[in-house]
FIZAKE-77783 format. One record per residue (C-alpha): x, y, z. Coordinates in steps of 0.02 Angstrom, whole numbers, plus 32768, in hexadecimal, padded with zeros to 4 digits. Example, Ala and Ser with C-alpha at 12.3 -4.5 7.8 and 13.67 -1.06 7.14 Angstrom:
REM FIZAKE-77783
82677F1F818682AC7FCB8165
REM end
This chain:
REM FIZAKE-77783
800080008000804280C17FCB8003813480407FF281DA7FFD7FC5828280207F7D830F7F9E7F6083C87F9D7F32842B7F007F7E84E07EF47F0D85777EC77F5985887E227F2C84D57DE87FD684827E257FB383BF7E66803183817EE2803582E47F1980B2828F7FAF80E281F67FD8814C81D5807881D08153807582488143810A82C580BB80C483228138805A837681D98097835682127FE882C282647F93826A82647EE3821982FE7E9381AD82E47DF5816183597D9780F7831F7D1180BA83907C8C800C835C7C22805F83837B8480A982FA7B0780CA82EB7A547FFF82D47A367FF4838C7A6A804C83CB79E38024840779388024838E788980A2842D784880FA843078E0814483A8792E81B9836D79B9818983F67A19817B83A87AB9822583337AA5826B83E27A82822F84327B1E827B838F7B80831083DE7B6382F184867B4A82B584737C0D836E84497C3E83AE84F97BEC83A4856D7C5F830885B97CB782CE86767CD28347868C7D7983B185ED7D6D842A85FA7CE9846785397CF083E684C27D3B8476842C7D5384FD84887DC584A6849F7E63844483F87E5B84E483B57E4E851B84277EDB84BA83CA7F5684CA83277F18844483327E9C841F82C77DFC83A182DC7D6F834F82A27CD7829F82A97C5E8259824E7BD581BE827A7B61813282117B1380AD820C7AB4803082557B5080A682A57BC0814583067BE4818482BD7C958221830D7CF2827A82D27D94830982E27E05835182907E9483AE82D87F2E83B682DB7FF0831A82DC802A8366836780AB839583D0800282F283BE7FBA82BE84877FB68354847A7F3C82DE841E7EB1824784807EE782BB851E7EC682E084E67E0B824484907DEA81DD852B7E0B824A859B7D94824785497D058186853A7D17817C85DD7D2181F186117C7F827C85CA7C2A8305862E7C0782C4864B7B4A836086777ADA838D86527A1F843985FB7A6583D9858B7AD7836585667A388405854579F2845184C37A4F83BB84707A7B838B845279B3842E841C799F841883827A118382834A79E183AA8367793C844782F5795383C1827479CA834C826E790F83E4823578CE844581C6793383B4815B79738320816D78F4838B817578438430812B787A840B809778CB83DD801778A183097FED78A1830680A178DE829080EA78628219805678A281A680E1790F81B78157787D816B80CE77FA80F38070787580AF811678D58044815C7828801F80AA77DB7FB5807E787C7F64813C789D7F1E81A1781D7EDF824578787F06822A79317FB3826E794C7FFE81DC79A2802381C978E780D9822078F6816281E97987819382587A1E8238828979C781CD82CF7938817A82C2788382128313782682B983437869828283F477F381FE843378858283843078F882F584987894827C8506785F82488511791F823F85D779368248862979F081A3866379D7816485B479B681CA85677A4D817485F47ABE80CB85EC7A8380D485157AA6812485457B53809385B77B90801C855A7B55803D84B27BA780D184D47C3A8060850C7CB2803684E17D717F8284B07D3B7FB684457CB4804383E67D348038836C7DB780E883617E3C810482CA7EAE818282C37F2B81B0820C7F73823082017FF48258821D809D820982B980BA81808305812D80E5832D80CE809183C9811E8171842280FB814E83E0804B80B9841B804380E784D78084818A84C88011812784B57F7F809D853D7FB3813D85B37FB181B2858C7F1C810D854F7EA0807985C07EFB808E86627E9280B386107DF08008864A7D7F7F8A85D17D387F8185D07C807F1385B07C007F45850D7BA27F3884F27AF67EA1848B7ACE7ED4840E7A4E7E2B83CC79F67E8E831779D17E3282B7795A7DF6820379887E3C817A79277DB3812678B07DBA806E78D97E39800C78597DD17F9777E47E557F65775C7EFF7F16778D7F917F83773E803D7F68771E80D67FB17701817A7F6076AC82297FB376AF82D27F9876A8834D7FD0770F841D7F9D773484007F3D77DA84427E82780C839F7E20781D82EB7E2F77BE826A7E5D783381AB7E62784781477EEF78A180887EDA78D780227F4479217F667F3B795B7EF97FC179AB7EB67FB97A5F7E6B802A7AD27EA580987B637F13808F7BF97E8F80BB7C537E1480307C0C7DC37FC27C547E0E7F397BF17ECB7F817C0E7F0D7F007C827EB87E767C1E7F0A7EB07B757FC27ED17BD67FB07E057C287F787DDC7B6080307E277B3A80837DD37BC7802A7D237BA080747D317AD9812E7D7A7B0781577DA17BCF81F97D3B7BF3823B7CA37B9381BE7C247BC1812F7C927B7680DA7C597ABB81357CB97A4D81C67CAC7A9881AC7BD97AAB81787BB97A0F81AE7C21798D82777C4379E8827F7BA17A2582157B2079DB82107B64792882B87BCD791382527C4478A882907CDD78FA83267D0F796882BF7D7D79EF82127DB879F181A17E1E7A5E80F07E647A7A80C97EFC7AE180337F917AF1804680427AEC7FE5806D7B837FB4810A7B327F35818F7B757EE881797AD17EB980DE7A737F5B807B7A6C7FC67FF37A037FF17F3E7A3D80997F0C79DD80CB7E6E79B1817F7E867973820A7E07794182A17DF778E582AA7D677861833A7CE6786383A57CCA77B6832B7C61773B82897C89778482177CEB770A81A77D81774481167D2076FC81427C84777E81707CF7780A80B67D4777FF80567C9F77E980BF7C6A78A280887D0C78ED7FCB7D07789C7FC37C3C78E57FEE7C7979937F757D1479937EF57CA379587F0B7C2779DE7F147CA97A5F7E607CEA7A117E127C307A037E467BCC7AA27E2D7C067B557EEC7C117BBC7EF57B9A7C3F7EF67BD37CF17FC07BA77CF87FF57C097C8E7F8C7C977CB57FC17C9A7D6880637C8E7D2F80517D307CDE7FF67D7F7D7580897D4D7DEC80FB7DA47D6E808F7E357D7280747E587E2E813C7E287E5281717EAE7DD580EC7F367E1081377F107ED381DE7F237E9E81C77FC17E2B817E80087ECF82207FE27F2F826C80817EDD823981257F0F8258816A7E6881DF81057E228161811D7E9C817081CC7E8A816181B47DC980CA81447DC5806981A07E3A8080823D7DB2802381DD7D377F93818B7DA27F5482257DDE7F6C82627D227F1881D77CFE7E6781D77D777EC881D17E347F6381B67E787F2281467F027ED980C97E6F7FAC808B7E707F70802B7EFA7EE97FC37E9B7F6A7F8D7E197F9F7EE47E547EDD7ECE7E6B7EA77EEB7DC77F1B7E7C7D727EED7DD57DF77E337E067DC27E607DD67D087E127D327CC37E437CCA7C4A7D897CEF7BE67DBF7D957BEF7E6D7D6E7BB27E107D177B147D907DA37AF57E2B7E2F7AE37E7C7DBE7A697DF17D9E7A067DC67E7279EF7E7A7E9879FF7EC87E1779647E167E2478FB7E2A7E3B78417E4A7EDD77FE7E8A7F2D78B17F477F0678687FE27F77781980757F2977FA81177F4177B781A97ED7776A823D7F22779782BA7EC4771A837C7EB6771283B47EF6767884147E627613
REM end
């Protein structure tokens, strides 16, 4: 159980606190409700952008590294698709430290054109390096617009086109900032060893004067359901084939999530799962393969994602996959290996929560996501899955038509 305790500020600012007394250290999360879905189809990679843009300098605190590091301080963020999340780590007795740079760069950024600067520069240099360069790094740039038409899940975090970050103008990066870096468009957790009603007075100080804004109010289009399979075929200089599948599903916040994310873990969690058994193992068709969900705040994808081993053909790699699915979708699991699957489950939830960090983290997105108490139903709602329920996600999640796909090919 995560005991927690809550206060909202008058400008819209949730906080949420966690006491844990078997670290001398202390988390403090501050998750912004902006990700790449916020952005504009002309426009991209906005929010990556700001990820680092965030780490260049704020309105009274020229460098936001040096005195985190001062007091023994360490830091990090990462976009997606939903949100923009930002953290840091100290001791917990230096914690007004965090509130102190946390609260300035949500108020302003240090807005210059050499900041701009350096900041398109590296993510200019991350397009390239891990999306172009790499190899099956254009996969979320191919897959992303094959499986979503209008919704804008249909580009990656890092962006469209590597041209709307260089064409980024200041005026553009400050009109995205105002709009969506705001107190009452953020949620900050702080997990640690700390007393909550100090937190609480801390944060009434350094955050309490920061205005409300108004946030932009993105009208995003709902995906039309997917009623013809697609694919894609292209060749790229890479070591193995490989086949991409994905399949739409619904919400994190579905009813059916945990049911769909066991469905993923019955197919591919660990090597004695299906895909992993039969088609690795048994079959030698391919040399690894996985499936996974999105657990999007929109509609999602479930992947099913494997590379091919030397003389396997796409055509035979698909027909393995499609045999599985289809089994999956025709024959209930039996109560082993769906416990089996559970057990996995609940372990890995009770050790994520062994780390403060992540507490602090996943308590950010629960009470984005309804409540931040509902992290303590988790290990609840995955026991409560059944194997008929198992069976009925397969069947809506793998039907005909619901299907992109993409053979990624070595070039010969």
């Amino acid at each position: 159980m995560i005991n927690i305790e809550k206060r909202t500020l008058s400008n819209g600012l949730r906080v949420v606190v966690h006491v844990d007394r078997s670290t001398p250290l202390a988390a403090v999360n501050v998750l912004y409700n902006v990700g790449s879905k916020n952005e504009q189809a002309d426009k991209t990679g906005f929010a990556h952008l700001f990820e680092h843009l965030m780490f260049g300098g704020s309105k009274n605190i020229p460098s936001y590294d040096a005195p985190l590091q001062m007091v023994g301080g360490d830091n990090n963020a990462w976009t997606s698709n939903d949100i923009t999340n930002y953290y840091l780590t100290l001791p917990a007795a230096n914690i007004e430290t965090g509130f102190w740079l946390e609260s300035d760069r949500m108020l302003e950024l240090d807005f210059s054109e050499q900041s701009l600067e350096v900041q398109r520069k590296v993510v200019i240099e991350e397009f390239k390096q891990r999306y172009l360069n790499q190899p099956y790094g254009d996969i979320p740039l191919l897959v992303s617009p094959l499986a979503y038409k209008v919704h804008p899940y249909q580009w990656p975090t890092i962006g469209k086109d590597i041209s709307h970050i260089e064409n980024a103008t200041l005026d553009d990066v400050k009109s995205f900032f105002y709009s969506h870096y705001a107190p009452n468009n953020a949620i900050l957790t702080i997990s640690g060893n700390v007393d909550p009603d100090n937190v609480f007075s801390q944060v009434e100080k350094w955050f309490g004067a920061i205005p409300e804004r108004t946030i932009a109010t993105n009208n995003i289009p709902a995906e039309p359901a997917q009623s013809e399979d697609r694919l894609l075929e292209v060749e790229r200089n890479v070591p193995a084939d490989l086949i991409h599948k994905v399949f739409h599903i619904g919400r994190r916040t579905d009813e059916d999530f945990h049911t769909v994310d066991l469905l993923s873990d019955v197919l591919s969690n660990g090597p004695s799962s299906r895909l992993n058994q039969n088609l690795v193992k048994e079959k030698q068709l391919f040399s690894d393969i996985n499936a996974y969900i999105s657990g999007d705040q929109h509609p999602g994808l479930f992947t099913i994602t494997g590379r091919l081993l030397p003389g396997t053909t796409m055509e035979h790699a698909e027909a393995a996959i499609q045999e599985e699915i289809n089994r999956i979708a025709n024959e209930m699991v039996s109560d082993y290996e769906l416990q089996k699957v559970k057990n996995k489950v609940e372990s890995s939830l009770v050790f994520s929560e062994i780390s403060f960090l992540n507490k602090a983290m996943n308590l950010a997105v629960f009470e984005l996501n309804g409540q931040a108490e509902n992290i303590n139903l988790e290990v609840d709602k995955y026991r409560a899955v059944t194997a008929q329920g198992l069976l009925e996600s397969a069947q809506k999640t793998f039907r005909s038509g619901n299907c992109s796909t993409l053979y990624y090919r070595a070039q010969k």
